[in-house]
Biopython code that builds the backbone (N, CA, C, O; Angstrom):
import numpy as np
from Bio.PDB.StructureBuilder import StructureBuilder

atoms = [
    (1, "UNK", "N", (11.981, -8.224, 14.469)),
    (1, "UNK", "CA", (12.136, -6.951, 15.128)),
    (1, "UNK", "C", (11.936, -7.134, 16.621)),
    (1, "UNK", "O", (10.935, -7.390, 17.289)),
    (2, "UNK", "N", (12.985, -6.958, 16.876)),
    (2, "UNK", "CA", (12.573, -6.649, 18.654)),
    (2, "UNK", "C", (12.748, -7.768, 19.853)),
    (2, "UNK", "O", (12.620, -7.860, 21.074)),
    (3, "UNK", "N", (13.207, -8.730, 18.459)),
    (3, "UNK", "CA", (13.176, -10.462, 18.933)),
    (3, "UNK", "C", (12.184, -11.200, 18.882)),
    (3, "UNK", "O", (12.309, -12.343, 19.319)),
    (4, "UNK", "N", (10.583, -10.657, 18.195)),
    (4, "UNK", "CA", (9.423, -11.263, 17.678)),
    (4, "UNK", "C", (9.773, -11.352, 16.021)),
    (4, "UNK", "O", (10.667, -10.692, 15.490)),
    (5, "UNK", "N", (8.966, -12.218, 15.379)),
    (5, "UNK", "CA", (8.704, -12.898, 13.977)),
    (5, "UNK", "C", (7.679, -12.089, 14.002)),
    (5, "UNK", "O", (6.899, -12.122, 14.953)),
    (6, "UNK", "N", (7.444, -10.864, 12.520)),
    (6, "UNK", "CA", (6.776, -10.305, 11.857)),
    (6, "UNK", "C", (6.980, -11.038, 10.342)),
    (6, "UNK", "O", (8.158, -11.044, 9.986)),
    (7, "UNK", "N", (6.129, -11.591, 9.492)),
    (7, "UNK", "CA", (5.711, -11.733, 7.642)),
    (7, "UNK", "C", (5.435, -10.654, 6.961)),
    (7, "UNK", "O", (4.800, -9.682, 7.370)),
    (8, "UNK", "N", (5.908, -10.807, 5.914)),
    (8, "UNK", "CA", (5.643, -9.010, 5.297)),
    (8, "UNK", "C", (5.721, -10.303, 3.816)),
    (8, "UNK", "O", (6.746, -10.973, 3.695)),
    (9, "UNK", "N", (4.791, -10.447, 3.034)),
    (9, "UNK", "CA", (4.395, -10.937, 1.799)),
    (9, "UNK", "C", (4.402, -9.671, 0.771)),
    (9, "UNK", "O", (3.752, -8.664, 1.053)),
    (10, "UNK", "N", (4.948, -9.736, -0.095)),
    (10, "UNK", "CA", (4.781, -8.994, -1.135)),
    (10, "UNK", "C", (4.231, -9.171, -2.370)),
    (10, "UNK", "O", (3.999, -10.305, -2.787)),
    (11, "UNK", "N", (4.051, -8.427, -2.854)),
    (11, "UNK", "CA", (2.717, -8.507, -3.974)),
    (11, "UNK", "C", (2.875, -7.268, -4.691)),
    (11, "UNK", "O", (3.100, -6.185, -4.151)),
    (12, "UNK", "N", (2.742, -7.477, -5.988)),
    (12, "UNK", "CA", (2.217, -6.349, -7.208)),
    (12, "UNK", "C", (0.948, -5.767, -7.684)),
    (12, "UNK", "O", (0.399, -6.685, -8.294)),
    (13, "UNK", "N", (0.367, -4.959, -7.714)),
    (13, "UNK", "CA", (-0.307, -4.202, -8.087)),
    (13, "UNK", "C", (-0.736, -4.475, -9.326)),
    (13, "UNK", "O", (0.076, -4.057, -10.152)),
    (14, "UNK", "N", (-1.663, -4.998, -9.807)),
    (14, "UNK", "CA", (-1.748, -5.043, -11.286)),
    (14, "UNK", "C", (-3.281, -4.774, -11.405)),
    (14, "UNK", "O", (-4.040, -5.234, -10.553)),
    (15, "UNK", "N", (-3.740, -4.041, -12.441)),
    (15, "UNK", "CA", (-4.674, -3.134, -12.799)),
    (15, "UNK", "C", (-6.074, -2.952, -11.468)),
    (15, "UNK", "O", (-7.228, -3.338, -11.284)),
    (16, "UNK", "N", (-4.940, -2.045, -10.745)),
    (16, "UNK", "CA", (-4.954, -1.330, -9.759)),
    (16, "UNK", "C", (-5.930, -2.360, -8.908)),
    (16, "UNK", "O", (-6.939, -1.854, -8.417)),
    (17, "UNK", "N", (-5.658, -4.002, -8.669)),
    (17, "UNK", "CA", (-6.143, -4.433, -7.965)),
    (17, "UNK", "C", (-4.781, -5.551, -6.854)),
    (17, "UNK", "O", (-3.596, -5.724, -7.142)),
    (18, "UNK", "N", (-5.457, -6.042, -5.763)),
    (18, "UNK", "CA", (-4.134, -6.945, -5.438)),
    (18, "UNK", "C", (-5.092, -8.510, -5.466)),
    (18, "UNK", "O", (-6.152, -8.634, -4.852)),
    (19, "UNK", "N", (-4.558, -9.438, -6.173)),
    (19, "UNK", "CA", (-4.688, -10.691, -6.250)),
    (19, "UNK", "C", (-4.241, -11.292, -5.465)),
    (19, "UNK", "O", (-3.045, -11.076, -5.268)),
    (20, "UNK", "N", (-4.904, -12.321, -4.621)),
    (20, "UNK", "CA", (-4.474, -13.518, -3.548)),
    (20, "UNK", "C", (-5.124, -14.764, -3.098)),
    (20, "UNK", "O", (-6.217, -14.989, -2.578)),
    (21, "UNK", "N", (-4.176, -15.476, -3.433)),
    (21, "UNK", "CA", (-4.370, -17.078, -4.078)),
    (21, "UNK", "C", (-4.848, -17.623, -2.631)),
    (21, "UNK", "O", (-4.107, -17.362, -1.683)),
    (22, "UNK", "N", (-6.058, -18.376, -2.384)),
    (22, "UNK", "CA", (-6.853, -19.087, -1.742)),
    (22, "UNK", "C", (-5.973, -19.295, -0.111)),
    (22, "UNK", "O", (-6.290, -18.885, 1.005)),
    (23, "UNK", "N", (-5.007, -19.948, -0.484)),
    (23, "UNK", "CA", (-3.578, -20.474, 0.299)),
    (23, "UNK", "C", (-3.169, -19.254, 1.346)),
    (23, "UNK", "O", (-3.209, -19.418, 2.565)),
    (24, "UNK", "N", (-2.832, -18.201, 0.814)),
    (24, "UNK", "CA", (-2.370, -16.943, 1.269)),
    (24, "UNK", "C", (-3.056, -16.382, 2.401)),
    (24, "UNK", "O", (-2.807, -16.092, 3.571)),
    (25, "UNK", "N", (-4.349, -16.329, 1.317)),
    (25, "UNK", "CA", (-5.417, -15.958, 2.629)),
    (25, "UNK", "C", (-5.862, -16.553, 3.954)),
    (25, "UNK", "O", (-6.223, -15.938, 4.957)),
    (26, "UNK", "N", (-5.759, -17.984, 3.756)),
    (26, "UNK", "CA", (-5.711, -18.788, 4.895)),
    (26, "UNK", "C", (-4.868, -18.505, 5.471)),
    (26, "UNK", "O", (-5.023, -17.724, 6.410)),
    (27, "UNK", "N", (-3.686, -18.990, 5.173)),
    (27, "UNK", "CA", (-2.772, -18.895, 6.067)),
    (27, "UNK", "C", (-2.187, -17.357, 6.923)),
    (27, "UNK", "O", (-1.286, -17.178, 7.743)),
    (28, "UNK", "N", (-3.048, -16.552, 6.360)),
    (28, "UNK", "CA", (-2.575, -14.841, 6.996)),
    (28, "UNK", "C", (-3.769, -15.157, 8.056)),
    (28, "UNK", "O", (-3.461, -14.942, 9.228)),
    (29, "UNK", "N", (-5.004, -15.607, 7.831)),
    (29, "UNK", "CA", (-5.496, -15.479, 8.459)),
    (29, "UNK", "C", (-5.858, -16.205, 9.880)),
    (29, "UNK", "O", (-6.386, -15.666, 10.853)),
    (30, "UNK", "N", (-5.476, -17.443, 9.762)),
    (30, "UNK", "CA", (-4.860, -18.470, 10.909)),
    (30, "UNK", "C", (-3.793, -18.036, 11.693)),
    (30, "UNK", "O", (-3.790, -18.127, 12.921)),
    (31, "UNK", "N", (-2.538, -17.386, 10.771)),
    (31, "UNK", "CA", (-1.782, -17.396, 11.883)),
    (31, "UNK", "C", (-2.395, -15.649, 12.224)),
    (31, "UNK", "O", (-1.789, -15.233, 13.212)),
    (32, "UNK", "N", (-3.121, -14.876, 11.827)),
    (32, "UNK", "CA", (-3.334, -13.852, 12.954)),
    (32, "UNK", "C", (-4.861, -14.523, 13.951)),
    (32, "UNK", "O", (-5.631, -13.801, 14.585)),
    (33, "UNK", "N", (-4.911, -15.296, 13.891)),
    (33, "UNK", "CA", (-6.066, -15.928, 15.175)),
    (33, "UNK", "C", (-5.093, -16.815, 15.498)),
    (33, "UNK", "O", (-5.682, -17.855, 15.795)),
    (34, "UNK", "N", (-4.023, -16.955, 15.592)),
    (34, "UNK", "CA", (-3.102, -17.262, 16.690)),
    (34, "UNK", "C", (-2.023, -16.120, 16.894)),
    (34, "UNK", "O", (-0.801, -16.168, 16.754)),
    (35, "UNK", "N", (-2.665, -15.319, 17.181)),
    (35, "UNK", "CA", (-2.186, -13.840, 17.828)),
    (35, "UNK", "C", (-0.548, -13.541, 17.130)),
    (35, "UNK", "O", (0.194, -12.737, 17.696)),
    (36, "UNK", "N", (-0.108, -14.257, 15.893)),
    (36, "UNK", "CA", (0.754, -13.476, 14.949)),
    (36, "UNK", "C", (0.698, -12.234, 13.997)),
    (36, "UNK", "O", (-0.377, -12.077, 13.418)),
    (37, "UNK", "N", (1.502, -11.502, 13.795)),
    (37, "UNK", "CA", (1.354, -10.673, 13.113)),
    (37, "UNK", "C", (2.283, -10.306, 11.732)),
    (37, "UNK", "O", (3.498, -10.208, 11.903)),
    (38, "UNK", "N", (1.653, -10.075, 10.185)),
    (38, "UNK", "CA", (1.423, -10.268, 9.595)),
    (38, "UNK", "C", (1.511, -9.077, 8.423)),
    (38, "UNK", "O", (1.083, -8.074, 8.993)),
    (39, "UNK", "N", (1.821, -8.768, 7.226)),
    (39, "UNK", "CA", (2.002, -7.593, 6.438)),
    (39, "UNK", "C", (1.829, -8.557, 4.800)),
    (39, "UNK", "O", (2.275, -9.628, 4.387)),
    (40, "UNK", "N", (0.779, -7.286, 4.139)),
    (40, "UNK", "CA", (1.491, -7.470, 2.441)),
    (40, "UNK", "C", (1.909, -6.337, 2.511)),
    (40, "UNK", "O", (1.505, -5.515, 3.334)),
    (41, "UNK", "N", (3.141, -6.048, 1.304)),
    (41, "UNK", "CA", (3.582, -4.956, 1.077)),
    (41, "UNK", "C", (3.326, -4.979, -0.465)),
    (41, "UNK", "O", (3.986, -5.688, -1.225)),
    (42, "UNK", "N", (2.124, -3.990, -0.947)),
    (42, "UNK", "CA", (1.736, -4.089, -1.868)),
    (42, "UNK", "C", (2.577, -3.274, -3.034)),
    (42, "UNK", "O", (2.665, -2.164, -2.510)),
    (43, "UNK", "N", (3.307, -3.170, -4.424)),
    (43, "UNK", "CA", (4.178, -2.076, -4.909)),
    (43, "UNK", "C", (3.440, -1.830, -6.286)),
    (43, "UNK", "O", (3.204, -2.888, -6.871)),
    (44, "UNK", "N", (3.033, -0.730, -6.922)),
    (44, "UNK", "CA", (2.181, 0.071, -7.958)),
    (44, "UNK", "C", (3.203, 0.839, -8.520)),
    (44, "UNK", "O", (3.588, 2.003, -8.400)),
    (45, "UNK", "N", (3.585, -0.295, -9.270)),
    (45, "UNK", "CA", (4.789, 0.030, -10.286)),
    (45, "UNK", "C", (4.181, 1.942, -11.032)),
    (45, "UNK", "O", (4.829, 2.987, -10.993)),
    (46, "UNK", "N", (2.921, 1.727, -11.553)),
    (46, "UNK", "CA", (2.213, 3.053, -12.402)),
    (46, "UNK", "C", (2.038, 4.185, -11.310)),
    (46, "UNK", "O", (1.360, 5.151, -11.659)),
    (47, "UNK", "N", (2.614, 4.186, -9.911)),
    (47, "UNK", "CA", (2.108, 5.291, -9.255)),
    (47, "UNK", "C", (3.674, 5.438, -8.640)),
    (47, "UNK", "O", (3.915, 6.638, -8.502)),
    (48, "UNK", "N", (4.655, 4.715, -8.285)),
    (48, "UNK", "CA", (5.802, 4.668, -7.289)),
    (48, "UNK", "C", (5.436, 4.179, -6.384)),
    (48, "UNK", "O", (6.128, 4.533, -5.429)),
    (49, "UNK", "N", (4.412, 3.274, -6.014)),
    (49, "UNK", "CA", (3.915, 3.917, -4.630)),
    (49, "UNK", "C", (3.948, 2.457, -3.794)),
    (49, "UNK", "O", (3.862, 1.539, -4.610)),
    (50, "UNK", "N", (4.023, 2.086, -2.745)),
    (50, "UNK", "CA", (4.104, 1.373, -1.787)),
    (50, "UNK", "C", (2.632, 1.280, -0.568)),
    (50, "UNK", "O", (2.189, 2.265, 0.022)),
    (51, "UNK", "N", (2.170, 0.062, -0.448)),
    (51, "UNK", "CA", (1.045, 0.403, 0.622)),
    (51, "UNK", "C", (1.522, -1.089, 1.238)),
    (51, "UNK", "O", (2.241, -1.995, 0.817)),
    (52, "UNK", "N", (0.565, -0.808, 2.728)),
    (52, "UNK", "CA", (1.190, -2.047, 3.241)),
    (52, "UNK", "C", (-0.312, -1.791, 3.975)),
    (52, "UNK", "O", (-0.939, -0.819, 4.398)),
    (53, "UNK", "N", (-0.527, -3.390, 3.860)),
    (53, "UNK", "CA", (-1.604, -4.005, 4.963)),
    (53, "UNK", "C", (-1.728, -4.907, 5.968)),
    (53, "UNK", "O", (-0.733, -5.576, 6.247)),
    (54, "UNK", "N", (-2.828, -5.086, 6.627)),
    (54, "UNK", "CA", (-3.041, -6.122, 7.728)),
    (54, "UNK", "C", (-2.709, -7.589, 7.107)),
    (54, "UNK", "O", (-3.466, -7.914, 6.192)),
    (55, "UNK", "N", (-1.852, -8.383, 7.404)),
    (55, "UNK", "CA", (-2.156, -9.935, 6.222)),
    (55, "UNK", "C", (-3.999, -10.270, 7.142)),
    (55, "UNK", "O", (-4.952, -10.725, 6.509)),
    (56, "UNK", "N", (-4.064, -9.937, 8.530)),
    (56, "UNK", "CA", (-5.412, -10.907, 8.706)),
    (56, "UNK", "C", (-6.611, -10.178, 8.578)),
    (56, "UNK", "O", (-7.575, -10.226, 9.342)),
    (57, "UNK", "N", (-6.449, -9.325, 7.296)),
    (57, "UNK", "CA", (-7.297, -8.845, 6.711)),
    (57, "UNK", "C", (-7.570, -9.169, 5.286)),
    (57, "UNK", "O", (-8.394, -8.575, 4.590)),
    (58, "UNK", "N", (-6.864, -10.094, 4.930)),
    (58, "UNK", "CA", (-6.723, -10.638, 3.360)),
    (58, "UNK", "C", (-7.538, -10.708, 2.824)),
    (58, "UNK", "O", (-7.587, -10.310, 1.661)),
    (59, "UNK", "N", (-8.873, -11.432, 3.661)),
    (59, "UNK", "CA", (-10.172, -11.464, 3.028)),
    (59, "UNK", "C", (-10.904, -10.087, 3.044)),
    (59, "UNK", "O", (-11.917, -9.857, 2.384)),
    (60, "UNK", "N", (-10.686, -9.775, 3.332)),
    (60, "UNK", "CA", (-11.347, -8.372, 2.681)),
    (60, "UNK", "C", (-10.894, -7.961, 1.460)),
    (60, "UNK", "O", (-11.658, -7.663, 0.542)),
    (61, "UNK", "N", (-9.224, -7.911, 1.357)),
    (61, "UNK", "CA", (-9.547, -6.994, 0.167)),
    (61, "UNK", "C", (-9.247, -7.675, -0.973)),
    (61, "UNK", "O", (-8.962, -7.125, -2.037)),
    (62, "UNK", "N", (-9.323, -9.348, -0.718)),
    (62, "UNK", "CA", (-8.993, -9.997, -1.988)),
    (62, "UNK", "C", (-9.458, -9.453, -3.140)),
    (62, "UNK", "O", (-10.654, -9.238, -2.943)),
    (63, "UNK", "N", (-9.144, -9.096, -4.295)),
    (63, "UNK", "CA", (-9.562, -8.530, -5.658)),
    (63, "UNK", "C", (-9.836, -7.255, -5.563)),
    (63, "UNK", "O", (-9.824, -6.636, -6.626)),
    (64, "UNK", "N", (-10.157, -6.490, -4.297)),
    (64, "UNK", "CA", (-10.809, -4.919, -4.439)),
    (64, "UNK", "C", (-9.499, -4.436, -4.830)),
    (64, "UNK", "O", (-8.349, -4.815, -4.609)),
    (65, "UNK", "N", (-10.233, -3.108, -5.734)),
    (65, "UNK", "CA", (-9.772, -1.975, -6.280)),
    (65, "UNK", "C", (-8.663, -1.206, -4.903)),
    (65, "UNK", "O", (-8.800, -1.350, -3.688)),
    (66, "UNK", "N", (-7.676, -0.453, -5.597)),
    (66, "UNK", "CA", (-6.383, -0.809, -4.287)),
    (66, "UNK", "C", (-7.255, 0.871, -3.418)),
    (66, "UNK", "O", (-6.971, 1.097, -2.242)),
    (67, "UNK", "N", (-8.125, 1.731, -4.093)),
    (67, "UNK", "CA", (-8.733, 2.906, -3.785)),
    (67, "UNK", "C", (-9.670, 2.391, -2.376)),
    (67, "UNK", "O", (-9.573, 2.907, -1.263)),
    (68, "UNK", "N", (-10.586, 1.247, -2.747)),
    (68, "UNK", "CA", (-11.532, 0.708, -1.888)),
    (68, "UNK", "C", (-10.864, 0.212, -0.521)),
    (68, "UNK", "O", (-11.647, 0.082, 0.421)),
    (69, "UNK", "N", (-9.518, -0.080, -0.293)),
    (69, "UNK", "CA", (-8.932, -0.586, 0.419)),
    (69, "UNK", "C", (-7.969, -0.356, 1.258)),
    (69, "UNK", "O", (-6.840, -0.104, 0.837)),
    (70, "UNK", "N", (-8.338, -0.418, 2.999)),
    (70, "UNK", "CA", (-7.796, 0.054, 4.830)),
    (70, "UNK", "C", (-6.210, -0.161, 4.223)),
    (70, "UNK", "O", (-6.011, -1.282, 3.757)),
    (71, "UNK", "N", (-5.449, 0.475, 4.195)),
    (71, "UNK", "CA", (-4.373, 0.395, 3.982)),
    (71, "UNK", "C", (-3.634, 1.162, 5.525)),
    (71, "UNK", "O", (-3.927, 2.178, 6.154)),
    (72, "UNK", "N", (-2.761, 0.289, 5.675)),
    (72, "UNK", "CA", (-1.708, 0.993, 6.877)),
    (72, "UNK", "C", (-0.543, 2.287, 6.717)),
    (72, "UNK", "O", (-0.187, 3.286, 7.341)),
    (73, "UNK", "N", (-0.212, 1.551, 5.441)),
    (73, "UNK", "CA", (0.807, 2.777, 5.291)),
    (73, "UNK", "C", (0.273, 3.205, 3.561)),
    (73, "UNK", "O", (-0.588, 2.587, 2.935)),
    (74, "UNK", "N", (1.036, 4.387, 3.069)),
    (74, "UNK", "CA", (0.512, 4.513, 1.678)),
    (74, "UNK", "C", (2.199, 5.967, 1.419)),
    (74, "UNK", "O", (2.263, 7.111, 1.868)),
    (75, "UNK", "N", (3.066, 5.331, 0.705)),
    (75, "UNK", "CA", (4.114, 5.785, 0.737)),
    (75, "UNK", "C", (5.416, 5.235, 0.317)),
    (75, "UNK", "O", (5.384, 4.103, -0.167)),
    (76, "UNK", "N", (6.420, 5.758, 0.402)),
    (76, "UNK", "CA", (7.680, 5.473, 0.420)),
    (76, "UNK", "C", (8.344, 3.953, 1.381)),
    (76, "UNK", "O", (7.816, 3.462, 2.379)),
    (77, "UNK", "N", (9.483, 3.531, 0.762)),
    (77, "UNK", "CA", (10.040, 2.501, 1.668)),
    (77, "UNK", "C", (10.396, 3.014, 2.851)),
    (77, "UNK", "O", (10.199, 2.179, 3.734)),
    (78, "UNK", "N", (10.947, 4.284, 3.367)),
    (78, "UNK", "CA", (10.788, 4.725, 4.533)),
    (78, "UNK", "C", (10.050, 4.913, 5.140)),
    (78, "UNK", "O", (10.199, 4.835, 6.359)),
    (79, "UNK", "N", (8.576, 5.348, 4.407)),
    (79, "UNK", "CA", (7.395, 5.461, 5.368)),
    (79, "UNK", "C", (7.268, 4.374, 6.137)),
    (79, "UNK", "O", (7.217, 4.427, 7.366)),
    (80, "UNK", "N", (7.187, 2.898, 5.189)),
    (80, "UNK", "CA", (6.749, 1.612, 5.654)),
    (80, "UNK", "C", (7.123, 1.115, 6.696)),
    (80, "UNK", "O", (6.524, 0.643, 7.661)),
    (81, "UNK", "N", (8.862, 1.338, 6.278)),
    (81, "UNK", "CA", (10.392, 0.926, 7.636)),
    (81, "UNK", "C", (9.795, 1.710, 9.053)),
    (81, "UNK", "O", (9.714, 1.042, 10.084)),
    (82, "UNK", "N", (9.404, 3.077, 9.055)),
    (82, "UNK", "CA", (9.328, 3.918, 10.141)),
    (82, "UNK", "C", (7.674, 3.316, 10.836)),
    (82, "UNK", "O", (7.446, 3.042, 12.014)),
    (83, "UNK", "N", (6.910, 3.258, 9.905)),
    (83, "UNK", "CA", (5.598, 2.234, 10.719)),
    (83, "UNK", "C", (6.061, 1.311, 11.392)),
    (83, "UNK", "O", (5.918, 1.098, 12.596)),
    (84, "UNK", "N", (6.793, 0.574, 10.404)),
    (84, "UNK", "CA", (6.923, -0.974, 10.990)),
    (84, "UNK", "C", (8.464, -1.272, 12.595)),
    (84, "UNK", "O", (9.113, -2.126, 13.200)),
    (85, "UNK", "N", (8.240, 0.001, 12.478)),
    (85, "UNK", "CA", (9.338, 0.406, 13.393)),
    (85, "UNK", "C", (8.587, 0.406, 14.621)),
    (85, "UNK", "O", (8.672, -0.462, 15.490)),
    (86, "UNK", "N", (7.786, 1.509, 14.649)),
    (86, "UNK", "CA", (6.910, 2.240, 15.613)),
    (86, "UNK", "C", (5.961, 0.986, 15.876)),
    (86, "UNK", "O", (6.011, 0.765, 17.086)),
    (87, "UNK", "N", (5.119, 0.076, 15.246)),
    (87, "UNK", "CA", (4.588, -0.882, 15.557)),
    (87, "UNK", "C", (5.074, -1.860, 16.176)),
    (87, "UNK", "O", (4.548, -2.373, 17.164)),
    (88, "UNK", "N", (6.216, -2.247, 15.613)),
    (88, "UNK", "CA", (6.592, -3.776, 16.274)),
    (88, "UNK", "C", (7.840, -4.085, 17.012)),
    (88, "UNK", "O", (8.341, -5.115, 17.463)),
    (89, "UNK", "N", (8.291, -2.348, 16.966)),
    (89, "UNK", "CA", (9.402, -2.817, 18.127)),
    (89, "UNK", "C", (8.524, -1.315, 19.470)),
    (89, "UNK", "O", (9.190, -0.364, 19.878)),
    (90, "UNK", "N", (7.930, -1.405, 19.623)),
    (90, "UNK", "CA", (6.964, -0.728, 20.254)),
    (90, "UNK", "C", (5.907, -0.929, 21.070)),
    (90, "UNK", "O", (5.463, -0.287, 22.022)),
    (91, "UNK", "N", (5.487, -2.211, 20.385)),
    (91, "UNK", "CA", (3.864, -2.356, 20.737)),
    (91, "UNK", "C", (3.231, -1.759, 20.228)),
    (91, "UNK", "O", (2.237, -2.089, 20.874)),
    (92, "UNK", "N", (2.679, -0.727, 19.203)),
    (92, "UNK", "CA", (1.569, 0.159, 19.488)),
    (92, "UNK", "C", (0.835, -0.222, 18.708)),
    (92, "UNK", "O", (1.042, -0.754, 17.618)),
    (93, "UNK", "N", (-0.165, 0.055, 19.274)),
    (93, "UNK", "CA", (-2.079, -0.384, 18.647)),
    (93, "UNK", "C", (-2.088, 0.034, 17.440)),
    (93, "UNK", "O", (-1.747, 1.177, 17.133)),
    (94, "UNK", "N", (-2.500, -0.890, 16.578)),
    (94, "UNK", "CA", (-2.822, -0.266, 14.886)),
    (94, "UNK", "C", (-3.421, 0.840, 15.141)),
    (94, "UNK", "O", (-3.733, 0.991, 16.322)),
    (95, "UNK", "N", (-3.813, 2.063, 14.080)),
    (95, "UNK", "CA", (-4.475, 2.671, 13.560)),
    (95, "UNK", "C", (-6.185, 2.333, 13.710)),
    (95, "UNK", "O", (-6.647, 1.276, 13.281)),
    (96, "UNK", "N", (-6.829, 3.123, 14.212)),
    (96, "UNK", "CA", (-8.839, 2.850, 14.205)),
    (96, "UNK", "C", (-8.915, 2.754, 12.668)),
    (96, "UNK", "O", (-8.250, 3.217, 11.741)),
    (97, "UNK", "N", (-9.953, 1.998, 12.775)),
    (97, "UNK", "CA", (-10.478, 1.719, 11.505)),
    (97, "UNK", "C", (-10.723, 3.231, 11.049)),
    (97, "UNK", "O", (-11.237, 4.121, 11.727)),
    (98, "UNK", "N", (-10.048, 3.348, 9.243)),
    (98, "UNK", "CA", (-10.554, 4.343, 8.200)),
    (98, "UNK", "C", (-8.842, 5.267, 8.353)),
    (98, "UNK", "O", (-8.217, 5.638, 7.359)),
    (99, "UNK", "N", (-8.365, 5.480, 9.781)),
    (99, "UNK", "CA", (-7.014, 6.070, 10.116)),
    (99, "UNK", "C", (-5.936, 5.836, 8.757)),
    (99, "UNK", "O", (-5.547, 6.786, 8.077)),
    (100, "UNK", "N", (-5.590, 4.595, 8.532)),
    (100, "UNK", "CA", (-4.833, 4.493, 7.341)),
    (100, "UNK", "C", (-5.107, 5.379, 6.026)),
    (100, "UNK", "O", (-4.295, 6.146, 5.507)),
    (101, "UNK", "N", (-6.204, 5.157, 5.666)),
    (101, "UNK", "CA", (-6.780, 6.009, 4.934)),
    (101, "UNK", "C", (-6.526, 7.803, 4.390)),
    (101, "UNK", "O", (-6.389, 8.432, 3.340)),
    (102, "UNK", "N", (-6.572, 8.033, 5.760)),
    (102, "UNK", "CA", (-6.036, 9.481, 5.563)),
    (102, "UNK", "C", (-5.014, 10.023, 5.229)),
    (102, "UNK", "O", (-4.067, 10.147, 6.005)),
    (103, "UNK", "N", (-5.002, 10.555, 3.715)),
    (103, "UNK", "CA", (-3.862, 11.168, 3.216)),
    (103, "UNK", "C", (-2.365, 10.076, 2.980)),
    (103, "UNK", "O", (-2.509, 9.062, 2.298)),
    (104, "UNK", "N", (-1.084, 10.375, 3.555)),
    (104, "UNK", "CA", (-0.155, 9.438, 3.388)),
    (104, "UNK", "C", (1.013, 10.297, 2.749)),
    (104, "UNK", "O", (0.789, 11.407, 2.266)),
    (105, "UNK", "N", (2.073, 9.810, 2.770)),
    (105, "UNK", "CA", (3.227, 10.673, 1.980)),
    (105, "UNK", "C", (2.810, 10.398, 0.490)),
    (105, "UNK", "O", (2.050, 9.565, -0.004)),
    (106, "UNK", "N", (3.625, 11.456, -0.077)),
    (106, "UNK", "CA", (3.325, 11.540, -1.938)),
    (106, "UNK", "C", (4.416, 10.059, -1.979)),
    (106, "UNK", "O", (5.330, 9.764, -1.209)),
    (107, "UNK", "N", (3.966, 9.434, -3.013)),
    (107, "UNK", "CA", (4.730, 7.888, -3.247)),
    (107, "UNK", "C", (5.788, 8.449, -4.379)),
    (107, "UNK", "O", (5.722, 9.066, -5.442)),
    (108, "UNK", "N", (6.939, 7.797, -3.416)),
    (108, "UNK", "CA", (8.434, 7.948, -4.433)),
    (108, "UNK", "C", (9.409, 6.727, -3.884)),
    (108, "UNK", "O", (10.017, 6.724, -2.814)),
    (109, "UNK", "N", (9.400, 5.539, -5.044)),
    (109, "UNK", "CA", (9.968, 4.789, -4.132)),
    (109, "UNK", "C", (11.315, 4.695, -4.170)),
    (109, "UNK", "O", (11.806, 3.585, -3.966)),
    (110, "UNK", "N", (12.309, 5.995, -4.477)),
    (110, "UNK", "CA", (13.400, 6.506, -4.634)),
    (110, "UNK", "C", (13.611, 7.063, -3.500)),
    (110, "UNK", "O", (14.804, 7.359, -3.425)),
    (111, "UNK", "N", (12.721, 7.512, -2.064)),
    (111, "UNK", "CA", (13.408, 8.320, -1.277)),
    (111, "UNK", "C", (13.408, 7.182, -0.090)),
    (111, "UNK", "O", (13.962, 7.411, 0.985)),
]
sb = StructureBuilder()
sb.init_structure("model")
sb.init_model(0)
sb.init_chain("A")
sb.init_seg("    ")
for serial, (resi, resn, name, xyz) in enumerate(atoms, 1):
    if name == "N":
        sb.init_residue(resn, " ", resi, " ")
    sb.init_atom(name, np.array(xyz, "f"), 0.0, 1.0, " ", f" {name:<3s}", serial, name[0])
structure = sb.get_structure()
């Protein structure tokens, strides 16, 4: 986007936790301490629903419950597209910590 390299890893949802293999986490987290930037796009087949996170936050939410967990977006494939819009062909500063959190579109991953 924009003529920068953004990663967007994807991942499934499975009993309502996200799993990530040793490897993953390193490597999200190296290359964001070399000032890259980084996405899972998590998908919850049982809800419709789409969330997307920091990758150089991996260690945090390795194994937590997907409820316990800073999520950026929480929504539709358009929600995600229109973040990842506004972020990275933009510049703009993530969200303060807990911001993700609040509320989010109803998840339909049909619209």
């Amino acid at each position: 986007m924009n003529g920068n390299v953004y990663f967007i890893e994807l991942k499934i949802i499975k009993n309502n936790r996200i799993i990530l293999q040793k490897s993953q986490i390193a490597w999200h987290i190296k290359y964001d301490r070399s000032n890259g930037i980084s996405f899972f796009l998590a998908s919850s087949p049982k809800e419709r629903c789409l969330f997307l996170f920091e990758g150089g936050k991996s260690l945090e939410f390795q194994g937590s419950r997907i409820e316990d967990i800073e999520y950026l977006v929480r929504g539709s494939i358009k929600d995600v597209v229109a973040y990842l819009q506004e972020r990275c062909c933009k510049n703009v500063t993530p969200p303060s910590a807990g911001e993700g959190r609040a509320g989010g579109s109803p998840c339909d991953l049909a619209t």
